[in-house]
C-alpha positions in Angstrom: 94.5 108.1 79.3 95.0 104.5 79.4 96.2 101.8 77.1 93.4 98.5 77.1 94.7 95.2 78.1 95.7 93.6 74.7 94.0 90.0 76.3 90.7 88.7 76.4 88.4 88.5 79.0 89.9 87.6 83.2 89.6 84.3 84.0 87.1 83.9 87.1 89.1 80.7 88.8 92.3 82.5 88.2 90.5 85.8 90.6 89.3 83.0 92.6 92.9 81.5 93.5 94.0 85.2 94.1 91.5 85.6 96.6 91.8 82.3 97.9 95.4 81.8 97.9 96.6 86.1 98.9 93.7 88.1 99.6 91.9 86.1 101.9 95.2 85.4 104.3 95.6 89.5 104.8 94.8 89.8 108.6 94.2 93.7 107.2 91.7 92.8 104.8 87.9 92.4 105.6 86.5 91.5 102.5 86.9 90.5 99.2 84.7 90.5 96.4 84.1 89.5 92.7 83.4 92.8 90.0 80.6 92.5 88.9 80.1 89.2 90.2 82.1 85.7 91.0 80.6 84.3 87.3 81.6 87.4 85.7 84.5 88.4 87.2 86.1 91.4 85.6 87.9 92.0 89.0 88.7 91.8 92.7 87.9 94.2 95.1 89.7 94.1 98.4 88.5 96.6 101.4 91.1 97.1 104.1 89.6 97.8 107.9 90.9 101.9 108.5 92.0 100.1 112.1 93.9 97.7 111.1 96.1 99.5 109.2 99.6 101.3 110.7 99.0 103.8 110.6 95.7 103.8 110.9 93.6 105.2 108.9 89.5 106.1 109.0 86.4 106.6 109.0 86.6 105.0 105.5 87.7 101.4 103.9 90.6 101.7 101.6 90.6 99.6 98.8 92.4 97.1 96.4 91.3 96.7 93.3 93.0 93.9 90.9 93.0 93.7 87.4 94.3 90.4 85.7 94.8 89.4 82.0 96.8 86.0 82.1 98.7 86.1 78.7 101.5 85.4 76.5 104.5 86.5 77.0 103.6 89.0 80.0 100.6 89.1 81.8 98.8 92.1 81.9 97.4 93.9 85.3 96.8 96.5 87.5 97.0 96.5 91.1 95.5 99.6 92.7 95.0 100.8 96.2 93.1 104.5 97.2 92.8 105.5 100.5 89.7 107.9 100.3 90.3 109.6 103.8 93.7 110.9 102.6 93.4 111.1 98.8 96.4 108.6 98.6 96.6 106.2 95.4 99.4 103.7 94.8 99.2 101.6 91.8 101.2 98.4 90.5 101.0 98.1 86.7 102.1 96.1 83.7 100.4 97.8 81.1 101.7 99.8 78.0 101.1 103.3 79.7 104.5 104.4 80.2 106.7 102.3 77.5 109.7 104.6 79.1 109.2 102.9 82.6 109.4 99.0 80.9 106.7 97.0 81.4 106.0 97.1 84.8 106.0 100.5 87.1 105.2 102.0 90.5 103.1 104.8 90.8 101.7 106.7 93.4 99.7 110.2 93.9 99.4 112.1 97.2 97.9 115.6 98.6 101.3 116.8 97.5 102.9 115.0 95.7 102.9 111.9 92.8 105.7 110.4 90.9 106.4 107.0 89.1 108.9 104.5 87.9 110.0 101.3 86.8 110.0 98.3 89.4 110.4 94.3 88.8 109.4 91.7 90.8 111.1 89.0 92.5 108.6 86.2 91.5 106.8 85.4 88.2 104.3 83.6 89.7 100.6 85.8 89.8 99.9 85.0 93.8 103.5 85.3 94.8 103.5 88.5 92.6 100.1 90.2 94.9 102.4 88.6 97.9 105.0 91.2 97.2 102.9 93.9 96.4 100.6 93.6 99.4 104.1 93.3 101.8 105.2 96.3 99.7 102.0 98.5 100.2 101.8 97.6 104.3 105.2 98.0 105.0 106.9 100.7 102.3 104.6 102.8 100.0 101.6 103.7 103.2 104.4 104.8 105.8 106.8 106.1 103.4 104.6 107.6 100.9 101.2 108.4 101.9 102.3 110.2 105.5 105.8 111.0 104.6 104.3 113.9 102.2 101.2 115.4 104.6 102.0 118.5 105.3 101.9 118.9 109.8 
């Protein structure tokens, strides 16, 4: 179950400086588009080329997904990625779903395997925020936990 954002609606230039200013520098990345649309914007949706990745990964596109409520005194969001060729789901949050982690946590589910905790981040800043969990996602949670835990 989850807890709903406490804010009002996203902000569509705020998703548009995400994508402008994170998403759209991500050599990995392919595209990037506006849920439902870029006058609506409810969120982002990031697709990853399979190739590109390391490892790769394929046939499929994994995804980001990014969820953004800018308020007072924490922001709200979720960060997700799901690799549908391995079943593998990482997500950033700062929500109220697990008031024993804090406000922000890690969590991640694989074939074999899913656990959570808390995290912090070394920047306030939104972009500089997605900066860090991007860098995170390529270069810790894929290698370390999505192929770490496949069985040979």
């Amino acid at each position: 179950m989850s807890v709903p954002h406490p804010g009002g609606d996203p902000n569509a230039n705020f998703y548009a400086q995400l994508k402008r200013d994170v998403l759209d520098r991500v050599p990995q990345i392919t595209t990037v588009e506006f849920v439902p649309d870029d006058i609506e914007a409810k969120q982002l949706r990031a697709v990853f080329d399979p190739a590109r990745l390391a490892p790769p990964t394929g046939p499929d596109s994994p995804e980001l997904t990014i969820k953004w409520y800018r308020q007072e005194p924490h922001d709200w969001f979720r960060i997700n990625y799901t690799d549908p060729n391995t079943d593998f789901h990482a997500g950033w949050h700062q929500d109220e779903d697990h008031p024993d982690l804090g406000r922000t946590h890690f969590q991640y589910s694989a074939v074999n395997e899913e656990d959570r905790w808390e995290i912090s981040f070394d920047h306030e800043t939104p972009s500089l925020i997605l900066w860090e969990i991007i860098e995170a996602l390529l270069e810790d949670v894929r290698p370390t936990y999505q192929y770490e835990n496949e069985d040979p």
